[in-house]
N, C-alpha and C positions, 0 to 999 in steps of 0.2 A: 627958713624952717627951724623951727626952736628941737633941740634934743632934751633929754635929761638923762642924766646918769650920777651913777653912786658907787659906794662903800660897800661892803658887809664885812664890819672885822672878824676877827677870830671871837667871840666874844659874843659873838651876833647884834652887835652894836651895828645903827645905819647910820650911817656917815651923813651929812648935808647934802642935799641931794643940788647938783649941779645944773641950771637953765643954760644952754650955748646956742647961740646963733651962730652957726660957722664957727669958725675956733674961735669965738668972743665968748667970755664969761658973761650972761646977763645978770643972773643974781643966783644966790645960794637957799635953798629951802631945807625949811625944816622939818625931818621927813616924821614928825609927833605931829605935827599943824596937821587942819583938815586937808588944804590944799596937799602935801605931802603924801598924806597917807590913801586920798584917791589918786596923784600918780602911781604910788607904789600897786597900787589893787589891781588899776586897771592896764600892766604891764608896756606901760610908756617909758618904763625904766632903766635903763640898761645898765644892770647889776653885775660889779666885782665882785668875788668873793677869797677866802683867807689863802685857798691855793691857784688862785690866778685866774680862772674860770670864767668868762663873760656870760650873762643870763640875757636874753634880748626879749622883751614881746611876751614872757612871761609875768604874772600876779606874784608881788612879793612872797604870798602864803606857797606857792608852788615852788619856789625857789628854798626857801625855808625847809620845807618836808625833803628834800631832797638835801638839804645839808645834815638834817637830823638823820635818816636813813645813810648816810653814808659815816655818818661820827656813830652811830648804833653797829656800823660792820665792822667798825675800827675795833670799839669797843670788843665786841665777840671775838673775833678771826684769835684765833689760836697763838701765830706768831704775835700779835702783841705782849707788848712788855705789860705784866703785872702790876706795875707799880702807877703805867698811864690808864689802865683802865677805867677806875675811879675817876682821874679828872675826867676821862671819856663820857665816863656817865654822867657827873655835872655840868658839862660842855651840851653836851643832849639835851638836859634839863633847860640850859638855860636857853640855847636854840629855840626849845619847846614854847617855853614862857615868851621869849620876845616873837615868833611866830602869832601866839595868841593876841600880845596885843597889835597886830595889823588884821586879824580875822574881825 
Protein backbone atom coordinates (compact mmCIF):
# COMPACT_ATOMS: atom_id res chain seq x y z
CA UNK A 1 0.00 0.00 0.00
CA UNK A 2 1.66 3.29 -1.03
CA UNK A 3 1.56 6.32 1.81
CA UNK A 4 2.50 9.83 1.16
CA UNK A 5 3.71 12.38 3.50
CA UNK A 6 5.35 15.74 3.70
CA UNK A 7 6.87 18.92 5.11
CA UNK A 8 5.35 22.23 6.06
CA UNK A 9 8.10 24.43 7.00
CA UNK A 10 7.87 27.36 9.19
CA UNK A 11 7.65 29.55 6.24
CA UNK A 12 4.72 27.52 4.92
CA UNK A 13 6.89 26.15 2.26
CA UNK A 14 5.74 22.26 1.25
CA UNK A 15 8.37 20.04 1.23
CA UNK A 16 8.56 17.08 -1.68
CA UNK A 17 6.00 15.19 -0.98
CA UNK A 18 7.29 11.49 -0.11
CA UNK A 19 5.55 8.02 -2.10
CA UNK A 20 6.64 4.94 0.56
CA UNK A 21 5.75 1.48 -0.03
CA UNK A 22 6.48 0.10 3.52
CA UNK A 23 9.50 1.88 4.56
CA UNK A 24 10.76 1.93 0.68
CA UNK A 25 11.04 5.35 -0.74
CA UNK A 26 9.34 5.12 -4.21
CA UNK A 27 9.76 8.60 -5.49
CA UNK A 28 9.55 12.21 -4.30
CA UNK A 29 6.80 14.64 -5.77
CA UNK A 30 6.42 17.87 -6.24
CA UNK A 31 3.74 19.19 -4.33
CA UNK A 32 3.36 22.56 -7.24
CA UNK A 33 2.79 19.63 -10.00
CA UNK A 34 -0.93 18.71 -10.64
CA UNK A 35 -0.32 15.19 -9.31
CA UNK A 36 0.93 16.87 -5.94
CA UNK A 37 -1.46 19.39 -5.40
CA UNK A 38 -4.55 16.77 -5.80
CA UNK A 39 -2.76 14.62 -3.18
CA UNK A 40 -2.48 17.54 -0.96
CA UNK A 41 -6.45 18.44 -1.63
CA UNK A 42 -7.72 15.35 -1.24
CA UNK A 43 -6.00 14.66 2.28
CA UNK A 44 -3.83 11.40 1.36
CA UNK A 45 -1.18 13.52 3.02
CA UNK A 46 0.12 12.97 5.96
CA UNK A 47 1.35 16.45 7.09
CA UNK A 48 4.37 17.73 9.56
CA UNK A 49 4.27 20.95 10.47
CA UNK A 50 6.96 23.68 12.08
CA UNK A 51 5.97 22.42 15.78
CA UNK A 52 5.98 18.87 15.25
CA UNK A 53 2.19 18.21 14.87
CA UNK A 54 1.12 15.32 12.24
CA UNK A 55 -2.21 16.33 10.07
CA UNK A 56 -3.57 12.86 8.82
CA UNK A 57 -6.73 12.47 6.27
CA UNK A 58 -6.92 16.20 6.28
CA UNK A 59 -7.02 18.82 2.71
CA UNK A 60 -3.88 20.82 2.65
CA UNK A 61 -6.43 24.12 2.76
CA UNK A 62 -7.61 22.74 6.27
CA UNK A 63 -4.38 22.16 7.59
CA UNK A 64 -3.25 25.78 6.44
CA UNK A 65 -6.27 27.70 8.21
CA UNK A 66 -5.43 26.23 11.22
CA UNK A 67 -1.86 27.19 11.07
CA UNK A 68 -2.82 30.66 10.18
CA UNK A 69 -5.53 30.86 13.10
CA UNK A 70 -3.05 29.79 15.50
CA UNK A 71 0.08 32.19 14.26
CA UNK A 72 -3.09 35.08 14.33
CA UNK A 73 -3.43 33.88 18.45
CA UNK A 74 0.19 34.21 18.77
CA UNK A 75 0.22 37.17 17.15
CA UNK A 76 -2.72 38.89 19.56
CA UNK A 77 -2.26 37.01 23.06
CA UNK A 78 -0.98 39.67 25.21
CA UNK A 79 2.21 37.99 26.63
CA UNK A 80 3.72 38.11 23.29
CA UNK A 81 6.87 39.97 22.86
CA UNK A 82 6.31 43.07 20.74
CA UNK A 83 8.91 43.13 18.75
CA UNK A 84 7.74 39.11 17.22
CA UNK A 85 4.41 40.34 16.45
CA UNK A 86 5.03 41.89 13.29
CA UNK A 87 7.07 38.86 11.91
CA UNK A 88 3.62 37.20 13.31
CA UNK A 89 1.78 39.10 11.20
CA UNK A 90 3.91 38.51 8.03
CA UNK A 91 4.12 34.69 8.93
CA UNK A 92 0.19 34.92 8.60
CA UNK A 93 0.46 36.60 5.61
CA UNK A 94 2.51 34.46 4.02
CA UNK A 95 0.65 31.08 5.49
CA UNK A 96 -2.30 33.04 3.91
CA UNK A 97 -0.71 33.48 0.38
CA UNK A 98 0.80 29.87 0.15
CA UNK A 99 -2.86 28.47 1.50
CA UNK A 100 -4.26 30.19 -1.56
CA UNK A 101 -2.32 28.87 -4.03
CA UNK A 102 -3.35 25.00 -3.08
CA UNK A 103 -7.23 26.43 -3.06
Amino acid sequence: MLTYSTTVLGNGEICPISEMLGRRRVRAINPRSQEGRELLRSGQVTIQVRDGRCFSGMPVIEIFDRLVADVRREETDPSTDPRAREELGRLGETLSNQRDDYS
